[in-house]
C-alpha angles and dihedrals in degrees: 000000000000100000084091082075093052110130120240114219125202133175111229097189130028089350104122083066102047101035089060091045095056092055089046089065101026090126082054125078091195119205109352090208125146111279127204109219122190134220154173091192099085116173115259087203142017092220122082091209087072104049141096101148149053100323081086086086097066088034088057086069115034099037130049133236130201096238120022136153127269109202122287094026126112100187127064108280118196108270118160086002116072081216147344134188139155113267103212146047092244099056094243108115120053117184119182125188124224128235107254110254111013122166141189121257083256090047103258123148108273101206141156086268089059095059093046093060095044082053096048096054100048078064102033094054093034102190114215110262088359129132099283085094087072092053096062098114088056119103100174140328118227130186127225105196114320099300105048124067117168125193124224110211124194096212136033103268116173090179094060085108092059087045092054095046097058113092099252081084100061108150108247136196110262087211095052104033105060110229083231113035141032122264107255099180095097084236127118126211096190136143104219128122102273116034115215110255105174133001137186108179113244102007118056139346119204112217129188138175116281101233086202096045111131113183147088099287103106108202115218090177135053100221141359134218118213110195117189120208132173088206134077100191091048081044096064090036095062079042086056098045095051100240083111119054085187137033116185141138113047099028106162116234095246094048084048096055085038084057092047103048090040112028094095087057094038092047095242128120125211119209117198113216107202085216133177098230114129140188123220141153133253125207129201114248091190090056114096095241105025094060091058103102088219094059085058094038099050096041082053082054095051101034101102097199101188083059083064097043097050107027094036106033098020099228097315098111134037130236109253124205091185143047081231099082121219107281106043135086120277089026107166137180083210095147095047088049097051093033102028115192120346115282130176096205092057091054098049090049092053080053107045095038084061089058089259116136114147123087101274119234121236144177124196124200130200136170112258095202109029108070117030133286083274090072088075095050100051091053084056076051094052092045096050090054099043097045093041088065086066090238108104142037104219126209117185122205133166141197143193108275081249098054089032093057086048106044088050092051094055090043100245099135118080085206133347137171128258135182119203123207106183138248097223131342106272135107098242086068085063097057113020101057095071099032125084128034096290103049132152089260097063082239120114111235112178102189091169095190100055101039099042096034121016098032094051093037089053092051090057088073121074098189094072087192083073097059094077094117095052089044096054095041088058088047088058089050086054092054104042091051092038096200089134124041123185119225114180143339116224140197132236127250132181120187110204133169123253092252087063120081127172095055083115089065096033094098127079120197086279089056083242112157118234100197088193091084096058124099147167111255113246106242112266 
């Protein structure tokens, strides 16, 4: 049932030609040469274990899941694992079988031990904000001989699979990833498709082909070059200049609609993903305004979302009224239907009606180097609205995505900004991730009702097209508590020379590159 999910992938400039080159050719891998791909989405760490973010794009392709998916598949395919299936009728008990004979990149046995230990740690260091909060339906894992590996839940979860398949659950070497602590020596043992030859954080990641890999990615180039930039505009220089083959993940709205109108003329081609990522705010229920129910309610009330979308991003993202983006099950517009269009006496009213009459002071915090040079002009944006209703005094202040990660995890932001690319394509990634007391903000949320009733009611159900009505009551919780407010839901772009062909496949449900499937077209 998740085809529905299924991106579907268009080409805005110079398309038409390559894409039917490229079909022309599809039995073909073309050159296998090295390929420079651009970025605004640097790693905040090297260890799966600490991440739940978007270090997962350079873990996709340097370290080895069980389940993944192969392109053109929306659902978890056996990857590392030979198989893998759930053993009972209850959804409780999930065994997967290894691949005979896998290896680490250093040559070093890959075996169900392996994956047990990469599991347990994720849980037994327990970073702050990292990905433990996915494992919360797993009560152990156990090993029968070196292939098998079956994992004891302690709910039904029809949605484990997805959970095995995201790249917090790379498969690590037990004799280089301690059981207790993270791995600080800036070096990765994986098995994934490309091994890490050389990285400079923030700047570059090397990237060359594993000689002992054994999975689906086919590889149609022999290294890969991952250049991290802050900036959009220096981002599509260096496109334009041909030092980068690729540019994704931060483009700004104005390089975007530069690209569209010039990139027949530039030789360059610009491919639209219609993904599900979205951008939304947090605020800090531990700070003395923020946790007053009326300050959140009354900035939900001001903020005017198709401003942003139009004056900020310039028609390349959509406003969003839910956490649920547009195109999965249990979508709502709950926040325009309880707030309506912005409006600065109502928010006075919510305000005033709570005793508060003063302006509120507020800071908000961005990163200044995760998603794209934009993100800095729509919080002048933010400020401007909330400041022109006469209600808040608004500070800005950024951060590097590094100090920022760690600064909302200890709670030391009143509100920041967050973007959220999912784990897998499924309405439970939209909601579970910031509820309960181990979420991806490093802030507990206990939402009751929706982590001890509607979560495990709607995992129950393995047709995830049947799960609308749990979907749509949390949503009704979200909106009532109004700790977290949605902002927009954009789209994906990747800007690519013409030399360059595979960028339409590039992109798994996550939207996730695999840069195994890009390639330098043969001359024709």
């Amino acid at each position: 049932m998740f085809h529905r999910y299924l991106r579907h992938v268009a080409a805005i400039a110079a398309i038409s030609l390559v894409a039917g080159c490229d079909l022309a050719s599809s039995g073909a891998s073309g050159s296998d040469g090295p390929v420079v791909v651009g970025t605004t989405s640097a790693p905040s760490t090297l260890d799966p274990a600490a991440s739940w973010d978007g270090s997962w794009e350079l873990f996709r392709n340097i370290y080895q899941t069980l389940l993944s998916y192969p392109y053109g598949s929306s659902e978890p395919q056996p990857d590392a694992a030979e198989s893998c299936r759930f053993t009972d009728g209850s959804s409780t008990a999930y065994s997967c079988t290894l691949k005979e004979g896998l290896k680490f990149s250093d040559g070093t046995k890959l075996d169900a031990n392996a994956v047990k230990h990469s599991i347990d740690r994720i849980r037994d260091i327990n970073v702050d904000g990292g990905p433990a909060g996915l494992l919360g339906s797993l009560d152990r894992v156990e090993t029968k001989g070196d292939r098998e590996v079956v994992f004891r839940l302690n709910q039904p979860d029809a949605t484990f699979p997805f959970v095995l398949a995201t790249p917090a659950m790379s498969i690590v070497d037990p004799e280089e990833y301690p059981a207790k602590s993270l791995r600080e020596d800036g070096r990765v043992t994986g098995s994934g498709p490309y091994t890490l030859q050389s990285y400079e954080e923030g700047k570059q990641a090397q990237l060359a082909r594993n000689p002992n890999y054994k999975g689906v990615a086919d590889r149609h180039n022999s290294e890969v070059t991952i250049r991290y930039f802050q900036d959009s505009a220096l981002m599509v220089k260096a496109l334009r200049d041909k030092e980068l083959d690729i540019a994704f993940r931060g483009l700004a709205a104005s390089d975007i609609i530069a690209l569209e109108k010039g990139s027949n003329d530039d030789g360059l081609q610009l491919i639209e993903d219609s993904g599900i990522e979205i951008s939304y705010l947090v605020f800090n229920p531990d700070d003395p305004w923020t946790s007053k129910p009326a300050v959140r309610k009354a900035i939900a009330q001001v903020i005017d979302r198709p401003r942003i979308a139009h004056d900020v991003y310039q028609g390349t993202v959509d406003p969003l009224y839910s956490m649920v983006p547009a195109g999965l099950a249990g979508h709502t517009t709950g926040f325009f239907d309880d707030y309506g269009k912005p409006s600065d006496s109502k928010a006075k009213k919510i305000l005033t009606d709570a005793g508060i009459t003063e302006r509120v002071p507020l800071t908000l915090w961005y990163t200044t180097d995760r998603y794209g040079s934009s993100t800095a002009v729509e919080f002048k944006e933010l400020k401007r609205q909330l400041e022109a209703s006469g209600l808040f005094n608004v500070t800005i202040k950024g951060e590097p995505w590094k100090t920022y990660v760690d600064g909302y995890r200890k709670g030391e932001y009143q509100v920041f900004g967050r973007g959220w690319f999912p784990d897998f394509p499924d309405p439970d990634n939209f909601i579970a991730p910031f509820v309960g007391e181990k979420n991806a903000l490093g802030t507990p949320y206990p939402a009751s009702e929706i982590t001890k009733v509607l979560l495990p009611e709607s995992r129950r159900e393995s047709d995830r097209g049947a799960v609308v009505r749990q979907f749509e009551e949390a949503q009704d919780i979200l909106v009532d508590d109004a700790r977290l407010l949605p902002l927009w839901q954009g789209r994906q772009y990747i800007a690519a020379s013409d030399e360059i062909a595979g960028a339409e496949r590039a992109l798994d449900p996550s939207t996730i590159m695999m840069v195994w499937e890009l390639y330098r077209k043969e001359s024709w």
